[in-house]
N, CA, C and O atoms as CSV, one atom per row, in Angstrom:
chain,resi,resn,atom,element,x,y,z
A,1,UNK,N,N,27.309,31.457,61.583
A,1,UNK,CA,C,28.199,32.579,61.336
A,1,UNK,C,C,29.028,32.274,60.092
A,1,UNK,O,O,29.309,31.110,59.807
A,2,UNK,N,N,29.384,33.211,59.419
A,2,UNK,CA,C,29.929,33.111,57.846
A,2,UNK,C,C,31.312,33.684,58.346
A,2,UNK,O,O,31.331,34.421,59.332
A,3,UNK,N,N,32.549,33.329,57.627
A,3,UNK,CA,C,33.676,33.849,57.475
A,3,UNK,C,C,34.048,34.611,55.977
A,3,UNK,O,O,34.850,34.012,55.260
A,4,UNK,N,N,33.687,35.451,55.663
A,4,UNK,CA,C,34.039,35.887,54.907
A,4,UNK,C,C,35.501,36.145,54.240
A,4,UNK,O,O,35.788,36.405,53.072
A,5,UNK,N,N,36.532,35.941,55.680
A,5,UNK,CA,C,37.649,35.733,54.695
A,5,UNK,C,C,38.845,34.138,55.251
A,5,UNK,O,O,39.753,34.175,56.082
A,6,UNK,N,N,38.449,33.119,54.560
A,6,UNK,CA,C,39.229,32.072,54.956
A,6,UNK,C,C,40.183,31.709,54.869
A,6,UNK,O,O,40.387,30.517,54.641
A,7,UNK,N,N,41.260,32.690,55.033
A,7,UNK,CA,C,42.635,32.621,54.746
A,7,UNK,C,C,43.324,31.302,55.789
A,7,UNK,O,O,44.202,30.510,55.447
A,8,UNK,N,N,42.691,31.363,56.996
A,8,UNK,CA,C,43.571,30.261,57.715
A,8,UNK,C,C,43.104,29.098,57.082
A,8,UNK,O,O,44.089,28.420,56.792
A,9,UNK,N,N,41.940,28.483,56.689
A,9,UNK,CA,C,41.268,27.326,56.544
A,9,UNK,C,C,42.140,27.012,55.067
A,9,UNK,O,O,42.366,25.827,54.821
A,10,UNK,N,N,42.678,28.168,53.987
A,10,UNK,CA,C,43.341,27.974,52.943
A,10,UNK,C,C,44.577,27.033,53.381
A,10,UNK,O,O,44.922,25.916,52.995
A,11,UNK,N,N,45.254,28.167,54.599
A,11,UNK,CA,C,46.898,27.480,54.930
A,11,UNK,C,C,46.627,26.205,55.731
A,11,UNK,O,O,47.595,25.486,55.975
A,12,UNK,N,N,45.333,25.824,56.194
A,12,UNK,CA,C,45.486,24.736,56.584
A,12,UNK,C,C,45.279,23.615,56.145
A,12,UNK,O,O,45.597,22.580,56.731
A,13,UNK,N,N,44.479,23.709,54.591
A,13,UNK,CA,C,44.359,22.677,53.690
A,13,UNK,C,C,45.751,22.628,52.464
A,13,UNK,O,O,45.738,21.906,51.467
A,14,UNK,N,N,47.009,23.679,52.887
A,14,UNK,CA,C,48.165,23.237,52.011
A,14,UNK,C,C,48.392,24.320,51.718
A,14,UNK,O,O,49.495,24.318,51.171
A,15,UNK,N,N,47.895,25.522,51.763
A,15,UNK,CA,C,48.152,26.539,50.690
A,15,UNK,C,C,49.266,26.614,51.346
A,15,UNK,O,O,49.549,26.154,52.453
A,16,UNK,N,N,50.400,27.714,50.005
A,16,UNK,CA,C,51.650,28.444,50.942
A,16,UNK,C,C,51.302,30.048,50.816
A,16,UNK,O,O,51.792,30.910,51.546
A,17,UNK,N,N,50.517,30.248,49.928
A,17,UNK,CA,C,49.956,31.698,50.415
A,17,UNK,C,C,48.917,31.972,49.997
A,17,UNK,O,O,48.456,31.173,49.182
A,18,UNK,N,N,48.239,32.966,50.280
A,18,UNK,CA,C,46.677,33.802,49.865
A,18,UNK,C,C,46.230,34.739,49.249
A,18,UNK,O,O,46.415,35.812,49.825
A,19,UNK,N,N,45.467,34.827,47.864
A,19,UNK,CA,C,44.958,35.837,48.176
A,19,UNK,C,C,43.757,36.311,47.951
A,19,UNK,O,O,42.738,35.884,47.410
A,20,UNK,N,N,44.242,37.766,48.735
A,20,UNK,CA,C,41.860,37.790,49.411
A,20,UNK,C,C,41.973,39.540,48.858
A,20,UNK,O,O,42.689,40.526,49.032
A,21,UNK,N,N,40.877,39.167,48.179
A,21,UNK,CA,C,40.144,40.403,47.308
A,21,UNK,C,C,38.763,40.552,48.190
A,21,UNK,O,O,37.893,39.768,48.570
A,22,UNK,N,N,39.062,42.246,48.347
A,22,UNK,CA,C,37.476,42.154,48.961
A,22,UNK,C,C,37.081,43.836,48.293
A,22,UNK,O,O,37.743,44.644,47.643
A,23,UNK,N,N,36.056,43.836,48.688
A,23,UNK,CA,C,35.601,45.299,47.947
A,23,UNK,C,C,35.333,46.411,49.012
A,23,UNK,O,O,34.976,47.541,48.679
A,24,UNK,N,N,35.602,45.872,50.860
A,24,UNK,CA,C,35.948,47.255,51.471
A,24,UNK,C,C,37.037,47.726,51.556
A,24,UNK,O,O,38.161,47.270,51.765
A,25,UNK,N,N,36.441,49.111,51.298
A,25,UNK,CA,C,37.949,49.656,51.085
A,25,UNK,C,C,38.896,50.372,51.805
A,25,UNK,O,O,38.402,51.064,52.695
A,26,UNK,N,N,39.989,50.415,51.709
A,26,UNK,CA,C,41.240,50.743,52.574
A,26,UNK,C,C,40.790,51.756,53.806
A,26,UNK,O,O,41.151,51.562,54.966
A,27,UNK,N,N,39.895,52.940,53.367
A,27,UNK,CA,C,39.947,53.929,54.148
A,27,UNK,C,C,38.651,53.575,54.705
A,27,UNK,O,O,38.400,54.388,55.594
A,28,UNK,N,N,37.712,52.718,54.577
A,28,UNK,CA,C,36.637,52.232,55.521
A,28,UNK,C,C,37.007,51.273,56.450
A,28,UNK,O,O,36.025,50.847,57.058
A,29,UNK,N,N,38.142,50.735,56.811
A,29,UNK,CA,C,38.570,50.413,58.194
A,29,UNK,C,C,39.164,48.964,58.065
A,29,UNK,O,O,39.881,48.811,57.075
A,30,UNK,N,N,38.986,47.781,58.950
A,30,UNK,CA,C,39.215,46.458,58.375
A,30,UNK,C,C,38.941,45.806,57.548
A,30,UNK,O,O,38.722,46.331,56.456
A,31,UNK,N,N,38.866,44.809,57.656
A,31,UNK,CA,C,38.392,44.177,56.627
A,31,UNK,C,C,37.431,43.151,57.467
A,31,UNK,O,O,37.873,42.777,58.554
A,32,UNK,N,N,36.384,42.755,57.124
A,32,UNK,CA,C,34.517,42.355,57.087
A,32,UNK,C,C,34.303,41.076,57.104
A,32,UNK,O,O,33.641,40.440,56.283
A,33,UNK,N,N,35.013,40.564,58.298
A,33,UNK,CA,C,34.877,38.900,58.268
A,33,UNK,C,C,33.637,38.379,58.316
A,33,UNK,O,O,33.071,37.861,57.354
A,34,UNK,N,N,33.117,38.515,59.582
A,34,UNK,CA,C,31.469,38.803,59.843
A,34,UNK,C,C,31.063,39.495,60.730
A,34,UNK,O,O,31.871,40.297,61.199
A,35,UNK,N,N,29.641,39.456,61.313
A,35,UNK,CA,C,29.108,40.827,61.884
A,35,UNK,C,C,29.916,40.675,63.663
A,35,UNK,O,O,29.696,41.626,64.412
A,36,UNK,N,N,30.787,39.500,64.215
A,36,UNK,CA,C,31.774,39.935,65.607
A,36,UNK,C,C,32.600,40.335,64.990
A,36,UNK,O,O,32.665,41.512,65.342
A,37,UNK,N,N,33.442,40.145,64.151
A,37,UNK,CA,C,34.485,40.857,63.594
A,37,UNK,C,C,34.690,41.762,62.334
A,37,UNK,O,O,35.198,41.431,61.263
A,38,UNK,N,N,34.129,43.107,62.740
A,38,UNK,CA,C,33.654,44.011,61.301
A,38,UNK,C,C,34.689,44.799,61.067
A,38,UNK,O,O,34.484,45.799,60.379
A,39,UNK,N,N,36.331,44.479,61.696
A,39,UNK,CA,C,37.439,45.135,61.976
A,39,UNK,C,C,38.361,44.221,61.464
A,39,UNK,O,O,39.542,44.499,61.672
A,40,UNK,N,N,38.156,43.374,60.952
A,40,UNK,CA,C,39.610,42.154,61.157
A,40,UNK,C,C,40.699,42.541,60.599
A,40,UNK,O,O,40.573,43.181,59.555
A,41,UNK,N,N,41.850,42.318,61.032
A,41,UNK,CA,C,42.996,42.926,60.540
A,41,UNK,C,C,43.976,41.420,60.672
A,41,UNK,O,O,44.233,40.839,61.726
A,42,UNK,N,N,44.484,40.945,59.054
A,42,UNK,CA,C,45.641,39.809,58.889
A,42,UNK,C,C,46.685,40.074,60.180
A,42,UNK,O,O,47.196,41.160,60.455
A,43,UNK,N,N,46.934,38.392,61.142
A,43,UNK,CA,C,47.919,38.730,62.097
A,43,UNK,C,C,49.613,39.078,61.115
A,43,UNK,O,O,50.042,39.001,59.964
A,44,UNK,N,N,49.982,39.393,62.202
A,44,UNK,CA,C,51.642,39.815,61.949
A,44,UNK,C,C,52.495,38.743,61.246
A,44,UNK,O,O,53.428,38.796,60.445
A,45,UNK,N,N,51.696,37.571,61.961
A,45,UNK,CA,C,52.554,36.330,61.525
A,45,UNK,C,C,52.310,35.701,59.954
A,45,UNK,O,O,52.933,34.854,59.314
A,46,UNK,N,N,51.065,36.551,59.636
A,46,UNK,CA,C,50.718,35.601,58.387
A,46,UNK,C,C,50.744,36.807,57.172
A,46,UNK,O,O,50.315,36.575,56.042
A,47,UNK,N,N,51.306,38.108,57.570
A,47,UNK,CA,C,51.010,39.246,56.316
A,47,UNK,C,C,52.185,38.652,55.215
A,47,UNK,O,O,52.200,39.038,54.046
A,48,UNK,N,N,53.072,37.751,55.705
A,48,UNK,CA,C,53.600,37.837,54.217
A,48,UNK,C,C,53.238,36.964,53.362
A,48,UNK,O,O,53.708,36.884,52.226
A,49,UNK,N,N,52.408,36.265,53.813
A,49,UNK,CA,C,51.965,35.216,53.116
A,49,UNK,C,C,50.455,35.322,52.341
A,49,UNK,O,O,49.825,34.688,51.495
A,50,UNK,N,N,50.316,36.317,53.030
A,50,UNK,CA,C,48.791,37.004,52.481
A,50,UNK,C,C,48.943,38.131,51.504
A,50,UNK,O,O,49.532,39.150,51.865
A,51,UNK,N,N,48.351,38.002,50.037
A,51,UNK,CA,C,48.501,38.895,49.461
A,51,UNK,C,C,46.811,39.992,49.782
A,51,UNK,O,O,45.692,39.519,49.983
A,52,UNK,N,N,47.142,41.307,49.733
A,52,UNK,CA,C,45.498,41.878,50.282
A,52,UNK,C,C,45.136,42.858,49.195
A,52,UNK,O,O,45.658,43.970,49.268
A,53,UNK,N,N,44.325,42.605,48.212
A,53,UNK,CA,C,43.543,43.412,47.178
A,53,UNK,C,C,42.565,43.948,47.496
A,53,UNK,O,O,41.503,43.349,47.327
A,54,UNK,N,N,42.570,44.846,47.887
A,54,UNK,CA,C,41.313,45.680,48.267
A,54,UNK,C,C,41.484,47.244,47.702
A,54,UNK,O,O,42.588,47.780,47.792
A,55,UNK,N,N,40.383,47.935,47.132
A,55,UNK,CA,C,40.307,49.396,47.088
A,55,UNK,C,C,40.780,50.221,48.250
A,55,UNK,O,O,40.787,50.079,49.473
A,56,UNK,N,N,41.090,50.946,47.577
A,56,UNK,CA,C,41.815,52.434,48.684
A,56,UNK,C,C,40.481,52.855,48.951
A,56,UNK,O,O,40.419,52.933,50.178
A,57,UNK,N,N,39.120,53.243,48.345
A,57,UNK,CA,C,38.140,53.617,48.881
A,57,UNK,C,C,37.315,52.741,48.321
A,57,UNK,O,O,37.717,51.929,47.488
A,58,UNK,N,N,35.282,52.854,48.970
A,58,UNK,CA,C,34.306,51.960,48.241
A,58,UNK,C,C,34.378,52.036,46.948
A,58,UNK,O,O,35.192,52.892,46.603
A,59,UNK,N,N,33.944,51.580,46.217
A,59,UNK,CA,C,33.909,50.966,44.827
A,59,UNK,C,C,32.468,51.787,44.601
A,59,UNK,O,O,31.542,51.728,45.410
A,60,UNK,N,N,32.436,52.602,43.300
A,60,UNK,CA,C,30.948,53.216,43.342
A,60,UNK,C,C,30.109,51.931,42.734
A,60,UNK,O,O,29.409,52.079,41.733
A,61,UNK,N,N,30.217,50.769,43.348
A,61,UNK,CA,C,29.360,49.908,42.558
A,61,UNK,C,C,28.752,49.048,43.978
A,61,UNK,O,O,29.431,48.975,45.002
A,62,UNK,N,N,26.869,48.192,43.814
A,62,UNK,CA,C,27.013,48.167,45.057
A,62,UNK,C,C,26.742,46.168,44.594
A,62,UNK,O,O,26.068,45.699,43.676
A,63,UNK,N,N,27.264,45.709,45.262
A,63,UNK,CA,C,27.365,43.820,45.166
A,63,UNK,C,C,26.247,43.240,44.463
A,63,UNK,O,O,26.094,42.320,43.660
A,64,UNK,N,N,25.614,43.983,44.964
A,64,UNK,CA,C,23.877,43.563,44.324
A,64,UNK,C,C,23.559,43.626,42.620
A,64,UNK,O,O,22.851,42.937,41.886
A,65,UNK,N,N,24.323,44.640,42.419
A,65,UNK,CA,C,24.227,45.271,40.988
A,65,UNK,C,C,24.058,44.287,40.126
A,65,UNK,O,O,24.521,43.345,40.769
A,66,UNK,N,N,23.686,43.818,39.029
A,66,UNK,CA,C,23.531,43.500,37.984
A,66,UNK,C,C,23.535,43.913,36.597
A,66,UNK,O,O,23.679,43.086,35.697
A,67,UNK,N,N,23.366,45.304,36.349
A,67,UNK,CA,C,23.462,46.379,35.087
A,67,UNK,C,C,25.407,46.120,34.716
A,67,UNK,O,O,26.296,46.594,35.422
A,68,UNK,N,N,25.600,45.388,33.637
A,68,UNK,CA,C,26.642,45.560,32.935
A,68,UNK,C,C,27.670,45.919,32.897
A,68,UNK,O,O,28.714,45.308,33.125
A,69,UNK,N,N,27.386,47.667,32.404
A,69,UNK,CA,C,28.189,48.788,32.164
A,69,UNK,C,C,28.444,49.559,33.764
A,69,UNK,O,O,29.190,50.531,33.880
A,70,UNK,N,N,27.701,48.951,34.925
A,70,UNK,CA,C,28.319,49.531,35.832
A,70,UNK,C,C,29.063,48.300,36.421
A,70,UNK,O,O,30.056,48.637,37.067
A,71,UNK,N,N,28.874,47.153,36.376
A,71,UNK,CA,C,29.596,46.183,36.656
A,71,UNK,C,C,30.991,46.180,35.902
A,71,UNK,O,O,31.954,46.187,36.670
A,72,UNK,N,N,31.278,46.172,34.587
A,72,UNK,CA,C,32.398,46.805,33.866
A,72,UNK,C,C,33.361,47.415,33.969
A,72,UNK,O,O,34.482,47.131,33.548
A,73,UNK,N,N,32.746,49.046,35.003
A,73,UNK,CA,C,33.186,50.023,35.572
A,73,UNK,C,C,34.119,48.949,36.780
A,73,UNK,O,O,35.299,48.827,36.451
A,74,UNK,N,N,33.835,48.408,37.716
A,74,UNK,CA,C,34.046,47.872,39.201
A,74,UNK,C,C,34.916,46.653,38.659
A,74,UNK,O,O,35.506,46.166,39.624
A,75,UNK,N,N,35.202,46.017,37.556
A,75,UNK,CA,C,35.846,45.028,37.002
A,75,UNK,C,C,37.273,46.072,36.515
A,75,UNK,O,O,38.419,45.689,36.754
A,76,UNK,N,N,37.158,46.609,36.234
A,76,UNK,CA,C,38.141,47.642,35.264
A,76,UNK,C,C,38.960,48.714,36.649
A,76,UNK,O,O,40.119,49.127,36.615
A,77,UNK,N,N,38.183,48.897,37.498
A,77,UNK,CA,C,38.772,49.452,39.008
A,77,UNK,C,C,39.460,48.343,39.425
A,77,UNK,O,O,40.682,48.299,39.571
A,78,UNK,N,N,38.645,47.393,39.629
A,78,UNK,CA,C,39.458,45.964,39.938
A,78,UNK,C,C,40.601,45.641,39.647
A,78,UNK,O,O,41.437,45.483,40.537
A,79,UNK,N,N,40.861,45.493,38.506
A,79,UNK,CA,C,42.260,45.316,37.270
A,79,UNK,C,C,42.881,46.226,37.701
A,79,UNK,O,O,44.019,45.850,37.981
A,80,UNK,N,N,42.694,47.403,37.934
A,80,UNK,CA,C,44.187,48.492,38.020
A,80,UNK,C,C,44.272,48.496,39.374
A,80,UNK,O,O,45.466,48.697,39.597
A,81,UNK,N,N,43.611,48.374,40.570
A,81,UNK,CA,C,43.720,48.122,41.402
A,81,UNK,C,C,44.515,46.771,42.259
A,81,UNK,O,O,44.981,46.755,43.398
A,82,UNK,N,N,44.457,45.739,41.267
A,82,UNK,CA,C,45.332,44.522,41.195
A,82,UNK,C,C,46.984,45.034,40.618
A,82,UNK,O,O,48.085,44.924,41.158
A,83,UNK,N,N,46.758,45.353,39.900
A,83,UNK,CA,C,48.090,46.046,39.460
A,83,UNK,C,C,48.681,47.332,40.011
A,83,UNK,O,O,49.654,47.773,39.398
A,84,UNK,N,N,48.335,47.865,40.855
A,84,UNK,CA,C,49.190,48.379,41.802
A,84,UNK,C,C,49.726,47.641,42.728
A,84,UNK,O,O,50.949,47.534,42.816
A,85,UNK,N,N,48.816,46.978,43.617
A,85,UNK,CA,C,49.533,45.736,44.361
A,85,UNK,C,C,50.656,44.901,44.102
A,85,UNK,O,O,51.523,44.573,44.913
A,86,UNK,N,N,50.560,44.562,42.819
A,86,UNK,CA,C,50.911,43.151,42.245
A,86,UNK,C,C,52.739,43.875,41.332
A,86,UNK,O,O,53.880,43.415,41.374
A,87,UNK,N,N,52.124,45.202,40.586
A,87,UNK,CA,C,53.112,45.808,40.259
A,87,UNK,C,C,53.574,46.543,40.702
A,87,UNK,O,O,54.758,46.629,40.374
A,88,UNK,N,N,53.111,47.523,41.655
A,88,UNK,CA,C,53.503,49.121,42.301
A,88,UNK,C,C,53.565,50.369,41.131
A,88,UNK,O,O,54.339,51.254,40.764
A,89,UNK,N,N,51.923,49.708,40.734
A,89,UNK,CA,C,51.839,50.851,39.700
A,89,UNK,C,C,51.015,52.087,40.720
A,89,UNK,O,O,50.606,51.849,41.857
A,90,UNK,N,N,50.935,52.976,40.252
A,90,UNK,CA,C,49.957,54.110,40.658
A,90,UNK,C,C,48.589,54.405,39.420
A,90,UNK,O,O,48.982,54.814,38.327
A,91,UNK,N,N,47.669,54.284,39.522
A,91,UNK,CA,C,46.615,54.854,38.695
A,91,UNK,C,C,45.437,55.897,39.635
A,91,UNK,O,O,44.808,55.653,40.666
A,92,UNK,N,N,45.487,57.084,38.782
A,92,UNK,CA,C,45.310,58.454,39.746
A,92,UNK,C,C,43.407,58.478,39.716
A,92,UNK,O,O,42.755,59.334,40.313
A,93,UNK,N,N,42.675,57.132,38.735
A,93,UNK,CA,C,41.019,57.045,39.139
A,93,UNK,C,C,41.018,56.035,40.336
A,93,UNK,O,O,39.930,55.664,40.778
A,94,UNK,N,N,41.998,55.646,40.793
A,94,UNK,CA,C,41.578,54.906,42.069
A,94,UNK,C,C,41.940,55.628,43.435
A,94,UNK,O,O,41.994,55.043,44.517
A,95,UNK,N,N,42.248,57.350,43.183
A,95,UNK,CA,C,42.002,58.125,44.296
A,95,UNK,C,C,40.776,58.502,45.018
A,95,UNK,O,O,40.574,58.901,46.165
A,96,UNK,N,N,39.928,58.230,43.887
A,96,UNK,CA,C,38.350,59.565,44.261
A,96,UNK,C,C,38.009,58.765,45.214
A,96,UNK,O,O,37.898,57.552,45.035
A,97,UNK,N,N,37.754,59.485,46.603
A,97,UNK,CA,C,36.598,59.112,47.741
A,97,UNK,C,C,35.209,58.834,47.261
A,97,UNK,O,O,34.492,59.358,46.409
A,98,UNK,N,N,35.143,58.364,47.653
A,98,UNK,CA,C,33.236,58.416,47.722
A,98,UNK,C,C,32.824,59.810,48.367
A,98,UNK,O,O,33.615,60.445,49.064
A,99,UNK,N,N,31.436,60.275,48.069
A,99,UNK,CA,C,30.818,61.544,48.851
A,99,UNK,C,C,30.349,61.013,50.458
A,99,UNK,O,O,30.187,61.661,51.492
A,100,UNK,N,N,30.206,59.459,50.146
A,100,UNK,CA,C,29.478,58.803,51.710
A,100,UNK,C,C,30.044,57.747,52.171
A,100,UNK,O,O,30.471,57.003,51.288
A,101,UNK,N,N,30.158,57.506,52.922
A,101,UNK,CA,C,30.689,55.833,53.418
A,101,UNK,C,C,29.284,55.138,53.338
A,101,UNK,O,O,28.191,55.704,53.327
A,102,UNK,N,N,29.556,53.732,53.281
A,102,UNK,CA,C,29.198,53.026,52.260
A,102,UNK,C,C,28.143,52.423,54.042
A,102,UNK,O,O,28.589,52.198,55.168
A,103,UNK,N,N,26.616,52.356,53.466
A,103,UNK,CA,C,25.533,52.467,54.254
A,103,UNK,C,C,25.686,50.919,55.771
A,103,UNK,O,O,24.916,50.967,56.730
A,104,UNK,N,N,26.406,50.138,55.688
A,104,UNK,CA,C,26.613,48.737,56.497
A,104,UNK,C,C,27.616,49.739,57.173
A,104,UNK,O,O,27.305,50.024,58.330
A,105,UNK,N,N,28.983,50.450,56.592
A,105,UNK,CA,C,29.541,51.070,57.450
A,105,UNK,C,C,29.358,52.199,58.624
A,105,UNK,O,O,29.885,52.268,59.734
A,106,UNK,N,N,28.182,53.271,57.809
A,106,UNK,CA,C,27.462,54.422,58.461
A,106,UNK,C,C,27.079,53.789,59.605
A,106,UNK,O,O,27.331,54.442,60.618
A,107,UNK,N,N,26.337,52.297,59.855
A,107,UNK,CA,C,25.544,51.262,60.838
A,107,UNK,C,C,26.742,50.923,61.861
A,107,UNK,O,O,26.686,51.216,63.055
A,108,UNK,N,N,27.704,50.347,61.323
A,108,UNK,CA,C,28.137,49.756,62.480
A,108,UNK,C,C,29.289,50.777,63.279
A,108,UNK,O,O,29.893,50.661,64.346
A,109,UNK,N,N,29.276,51.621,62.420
A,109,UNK,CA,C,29.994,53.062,63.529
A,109,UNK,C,C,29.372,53.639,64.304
A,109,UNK,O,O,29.817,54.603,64.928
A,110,UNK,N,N,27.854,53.034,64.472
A,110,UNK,CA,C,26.824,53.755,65.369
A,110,UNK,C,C,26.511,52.798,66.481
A,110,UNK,O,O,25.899,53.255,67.446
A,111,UNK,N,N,26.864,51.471,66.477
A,111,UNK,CA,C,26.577,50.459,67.174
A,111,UNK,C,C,27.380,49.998,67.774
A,111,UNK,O,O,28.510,50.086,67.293
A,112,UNK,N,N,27.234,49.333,69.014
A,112,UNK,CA,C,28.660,49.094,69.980
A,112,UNK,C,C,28.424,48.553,69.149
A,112,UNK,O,O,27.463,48.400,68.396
A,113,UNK,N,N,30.412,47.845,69.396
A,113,UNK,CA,C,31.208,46.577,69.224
A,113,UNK,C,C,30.436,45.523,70.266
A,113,UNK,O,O,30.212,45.700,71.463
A,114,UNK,N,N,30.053,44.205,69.317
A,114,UNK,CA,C,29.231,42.920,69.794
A,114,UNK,C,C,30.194,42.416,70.808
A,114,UNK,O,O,31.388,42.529,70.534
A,115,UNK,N,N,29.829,41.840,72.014
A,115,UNK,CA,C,30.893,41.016,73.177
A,115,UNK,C,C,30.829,40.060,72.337
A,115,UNK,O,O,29.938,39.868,71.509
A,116,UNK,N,N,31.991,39.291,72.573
A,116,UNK,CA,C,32.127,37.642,72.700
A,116,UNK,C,C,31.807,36.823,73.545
A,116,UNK,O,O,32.409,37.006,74.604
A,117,UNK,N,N,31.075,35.936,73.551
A,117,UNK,CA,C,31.067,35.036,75.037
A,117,UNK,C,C,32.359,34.562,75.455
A,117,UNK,O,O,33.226,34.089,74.720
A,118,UNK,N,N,32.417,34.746,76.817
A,118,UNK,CA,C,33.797,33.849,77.119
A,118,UNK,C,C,33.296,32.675,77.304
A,118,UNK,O,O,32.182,32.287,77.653
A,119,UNK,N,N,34.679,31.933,76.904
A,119,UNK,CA,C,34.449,30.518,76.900
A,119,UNK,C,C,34.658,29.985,78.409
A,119,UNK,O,O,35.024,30.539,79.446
A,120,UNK,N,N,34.307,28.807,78.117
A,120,UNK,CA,C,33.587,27.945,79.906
A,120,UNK,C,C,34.650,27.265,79.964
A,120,UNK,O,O,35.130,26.920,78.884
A,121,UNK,N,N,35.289,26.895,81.122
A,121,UNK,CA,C,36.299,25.788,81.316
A,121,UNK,C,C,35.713,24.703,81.279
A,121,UNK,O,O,36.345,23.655,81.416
């Protein structure tokens, strides 16, 4: 199993805070640790210490990409998207929705939520 976001393993090797850039975005739900936790949400105890960069919506770009000028595009969303966070700027191209939610999401809104095993005494 992969953790996609290792914020505790950071604070436990010294860090005093974090931060985690990811490319789902605000209005597609948590954030995408791995496939038991496709919801994760930073606890209460650690949001101030966590800084969270993420898009307000998907990014029209898809991870895989390699072409440049659309990579460019998703670097340049990136940047002003950091700078709202970071400054409390507003920039009015990081409103547009997408026409679709983004195809891993369409999937797991159709699929129960995975159990956990409970653990054995």
């Amino acid at each position: 199993m992969s953790d996609n976001i290792p914020y505790e393993r950071a604070f436990a090797d010294g860090c005093d805070a974090v931060i985690v850039v990811t490319m789902k975005g605000e209005s597609e739900g948590g954030l995408y640790r791995n496939p038991l936790d496709s919801e994760h949400v930073i606890p209460e105890s650690l949001r101030d210490q966590v800084v969270m960069i993420r898009p307000r919506h998907r990014l029209p770009v898809s991870f895989t990409d390699k072409r440049w000028p659309v990579l460019r595009e998703g670097i340049e969303l990136g940047r002003l998207r950091a700078r709202e966070v970071l400054l409390g700027e507003h920039h009015a191209q990081l409103d547009l929705e997408p026409a679709t939610a983004a195809p891993l999401t369409r999937l797991l809104r159709l699929l129960p939520a995975p159990r956990l095993p409970r653990p054995t005494a």
